[in-house]
C-alpha positions in Angstrom: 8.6 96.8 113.6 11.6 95.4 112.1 11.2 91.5 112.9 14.8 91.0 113.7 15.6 94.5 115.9 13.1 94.6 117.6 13.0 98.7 116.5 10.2 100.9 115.0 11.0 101.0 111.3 8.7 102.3 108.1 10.8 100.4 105.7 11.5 102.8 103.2 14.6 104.8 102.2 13.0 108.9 103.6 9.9 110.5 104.0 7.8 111.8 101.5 7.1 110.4 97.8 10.5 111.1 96.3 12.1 109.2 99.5 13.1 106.0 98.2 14.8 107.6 94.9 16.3 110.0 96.6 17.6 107.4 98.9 18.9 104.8 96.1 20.6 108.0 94.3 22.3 108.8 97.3 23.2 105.1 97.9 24.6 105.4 94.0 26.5 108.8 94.9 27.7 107.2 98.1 29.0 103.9 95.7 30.7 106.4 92.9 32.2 108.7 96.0 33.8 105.3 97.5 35.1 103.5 94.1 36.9 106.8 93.3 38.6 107.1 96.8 39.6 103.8 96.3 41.2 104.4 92.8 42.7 107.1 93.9 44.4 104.8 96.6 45.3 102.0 94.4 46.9 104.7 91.8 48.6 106.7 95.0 50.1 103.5 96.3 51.4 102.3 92.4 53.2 105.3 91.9 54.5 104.8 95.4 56.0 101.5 95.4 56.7 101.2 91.2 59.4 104.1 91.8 62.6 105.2 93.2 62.1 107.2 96.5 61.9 111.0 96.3 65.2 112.6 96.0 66.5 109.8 94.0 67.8 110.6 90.5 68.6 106.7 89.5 72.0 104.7 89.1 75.1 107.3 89.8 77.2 107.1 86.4 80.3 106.7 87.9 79.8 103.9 89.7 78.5 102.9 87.1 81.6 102.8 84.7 83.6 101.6 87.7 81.2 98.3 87.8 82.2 98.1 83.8 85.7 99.2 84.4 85.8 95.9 86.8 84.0 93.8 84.7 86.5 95.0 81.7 84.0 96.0 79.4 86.1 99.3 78.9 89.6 100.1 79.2 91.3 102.2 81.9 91.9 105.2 79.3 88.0 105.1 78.5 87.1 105.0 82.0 89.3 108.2 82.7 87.6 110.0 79.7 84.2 109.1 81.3 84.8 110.2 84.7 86.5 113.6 82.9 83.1 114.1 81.1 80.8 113.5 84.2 82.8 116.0 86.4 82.7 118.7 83.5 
């Protein structure tokens, strides 16, 4: 009887004489099973928050060059000839 349950218990892992290595590989499966669930979390919820959100291709270009075109780091004529390029 297990002392603090109160319960009928034998102690052991199964029945039989393979039942307490069977029962400490299954504890081993059960460990390997659980660490790789939660790598595959952790990786899942990297690639979730280290990137842009689906449908997102980045930075648009022309606002880009209208932020440098502010700043003047280029001219007027070189921002024309970049927005000419990005709409051909």
């Amino acid at each position: 009887m297990c002392p603090m349950c109160g319960i009928w218990w034998n102690g052991g892992w199964g029945w039989g004489p393979w039942g307490s290595t069977l029962g400490i590989v299954g504890l081993i499966l059960n460990l390997l099973l659980f660490l790789a669930l939660l790598g595959l979390g952790i990786a899942w919820l990297v690639r979730r928050l280290g990137h842009a959100p689906a449908g997102s291709a980045g930075p648009d270009p022309l606002e880009i060059a209208r932020r440098r075109l502010a700043a003047g780091e280029i001219t007027a004529a070189e921002f024309e000839e970049i927005r000419s390029r990005l709409r051909s």
